[in-house]
C-alpha positions as CSV (number, residue, x, y, z in Angstrom):
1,X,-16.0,28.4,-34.0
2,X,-18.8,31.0,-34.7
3,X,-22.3,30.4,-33.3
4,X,-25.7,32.2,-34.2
5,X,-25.9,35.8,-33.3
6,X,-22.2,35.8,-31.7
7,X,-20.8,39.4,-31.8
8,X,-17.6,39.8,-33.8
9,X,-15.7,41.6,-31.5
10,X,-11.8,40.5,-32.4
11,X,-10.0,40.4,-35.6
12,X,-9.6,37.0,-35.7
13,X,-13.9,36.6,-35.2
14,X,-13.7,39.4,-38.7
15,X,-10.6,36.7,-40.6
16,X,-13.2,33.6,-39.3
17,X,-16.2,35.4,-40.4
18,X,-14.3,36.1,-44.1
19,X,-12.2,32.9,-44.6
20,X,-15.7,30.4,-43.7
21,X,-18.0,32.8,-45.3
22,X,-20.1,33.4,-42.3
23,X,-23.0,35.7,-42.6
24,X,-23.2,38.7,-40.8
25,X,-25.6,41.2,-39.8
26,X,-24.8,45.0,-39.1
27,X,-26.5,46.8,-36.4
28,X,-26.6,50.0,-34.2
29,X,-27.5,49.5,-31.1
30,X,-30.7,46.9,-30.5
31,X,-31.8,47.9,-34.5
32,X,-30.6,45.6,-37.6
33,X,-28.9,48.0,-40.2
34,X,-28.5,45.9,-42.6
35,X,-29.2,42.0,-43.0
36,X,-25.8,41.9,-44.4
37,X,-24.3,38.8,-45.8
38,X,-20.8,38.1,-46.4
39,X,-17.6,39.6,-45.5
40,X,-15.4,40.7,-48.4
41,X,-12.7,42.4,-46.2
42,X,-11.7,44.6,-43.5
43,X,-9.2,46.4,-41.5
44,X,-8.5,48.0,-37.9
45,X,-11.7,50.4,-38.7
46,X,-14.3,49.2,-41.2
47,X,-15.6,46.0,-42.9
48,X,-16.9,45.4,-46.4
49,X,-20.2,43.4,-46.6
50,X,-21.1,43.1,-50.7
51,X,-20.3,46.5,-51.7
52,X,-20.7,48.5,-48.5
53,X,-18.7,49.7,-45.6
54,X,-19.2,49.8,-42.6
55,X,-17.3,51.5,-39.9
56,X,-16.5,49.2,-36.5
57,X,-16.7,52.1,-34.2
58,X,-20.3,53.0,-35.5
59,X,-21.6,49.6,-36.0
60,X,-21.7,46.2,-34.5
61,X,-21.9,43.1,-36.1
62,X,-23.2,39.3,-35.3
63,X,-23.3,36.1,-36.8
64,X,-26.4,35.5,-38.6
Protein backbone atom coordinates (compact mmCIF):
# COMPACT_ATOMS: atom_id res chain seq x y z
CA UNK A 1 0.00 0.00 0.00
CA UNK A 2 1.19 3.55 -0.87
CA UNK A 3 0.88 6.35 1.80
CA UNK A 4 1.07 10.27 1.41
CA UNK A 5 4.44 11.55 0.35
CA UNK A 6 6.07 7.89 0.29
CA UNK A 7 9.07 7.91 -2.20
CA UNK A 8 8.75 5.50 -5.05
CA UNK A 9 11.92 3.94 -4.89
CA UNK A 10 11.23 0.11 -6.38
CA UNK A 11 9.61 -0.90 -9.54
CA UNK A 12 6.88 -2.49 -8.01
CA UNK A 13 6.14 1.19 -5.86
CA UNK A 14 6.30 2.68 -10.12
CA UNK A 15 3.63 -0.80 -11.33
CA UNK A 16 1.51 0.21 -7.82
CA UNK A 17 1.68 3.87 -8.48
CA UNK A 18 0.36 2.99 -12.42
CA UNK A 19 -2.06 0.06 -11.96
CA UNK A 20 -4.08 2.16 -8.76
CA UNK A 21 -3.61 5.46 -10.32
CA UNK A 22 -1.71 6.99 -7.58
CA UNK A 23 -0.74 10.59 -7.94
CA UNK A 24 2.74 11.49 -7.98
CA UNK A 25 4.81 14.43 -7.60
CA UNK A 26 8.29 14.90 -9.28
CA UNK A 27 11.02 16.58 -7.51
CA UNK A 28 14.78 17.46 -7.37
CA UNK A 29 16.10 17.58 -4.40
CA UNK A 30 13.81 19.46 -1.43
CA UNK A 31 12.03 21.52 -4.72
CA UNK A 32 8.55 20.19 -6.36
CA UNK A 33 9.28 20.00 -10.19
CA UNK A 34 6.27 19.27 -11.19
CA UNK A 35 2.83 18.54 -9.28
CA UNK A 36 2.56 15.71 -11.55
CA UNK A 37 -0.41 13.41 -11.54
CA UNK A 38 -0.66 10.17 -12.96
CA UNK A 39 1.65 7.57 -14.13
CA UNK A 40 1.15 6.50 -17.74
CA UNK A 41 4.31 4.24 -17.79
CA UNK A 42 7.87 3.58 -17.19
CA UNK A 43 10.88 1.55 -17.46
CA UNK A 44 14.43 0.89 -15.73
CA UNK A 45 15.24 4.77 -16.39
CA UNK A 46 12.33 7.22 -16.79
CA UNK A 47 8.61 7.55 -16.04
CA UNK A 48 5.83 9.15 -18.02
CA UNK A 49 3.48 11.49 -16.01
CA UNK A 50 0.61 12.94 -18.71
CA UNK A 51 2.84 13.64 -21.48
CA UNK A 52 6.26 14.14 -19.89
CA UNK A 53 9.25 12.24 -18.99
CA UNK A 54 11.07 12.14 -16.54
CA UNK A 55 14.35 10.54 -15.96
CA UNK A 56 14.68 8.34 -12.42
CA UNK A 57 18.36 9.13 -11.99
CA UNK A 58 17.58 13.03 -12.13
CA UNK A 59 14.35 13.06 -10.40
CA UNK A 60 12.53 11.68 -7.41
CA UNK A 61 9.21 11.03 -6.99
CA UNK A 62 6.48 10.70 -3.98
CA UNK A 63 3.06 9.94 -3.51
CA UNK A 64 0.84 12.87 -3.48
Amino acid sequence: MLIQNQLLLEQVDFDNAMYWKVPVSVWRGNQVIDFGGFIKQHDDDAVCIASDYFSKKEFRFKVR
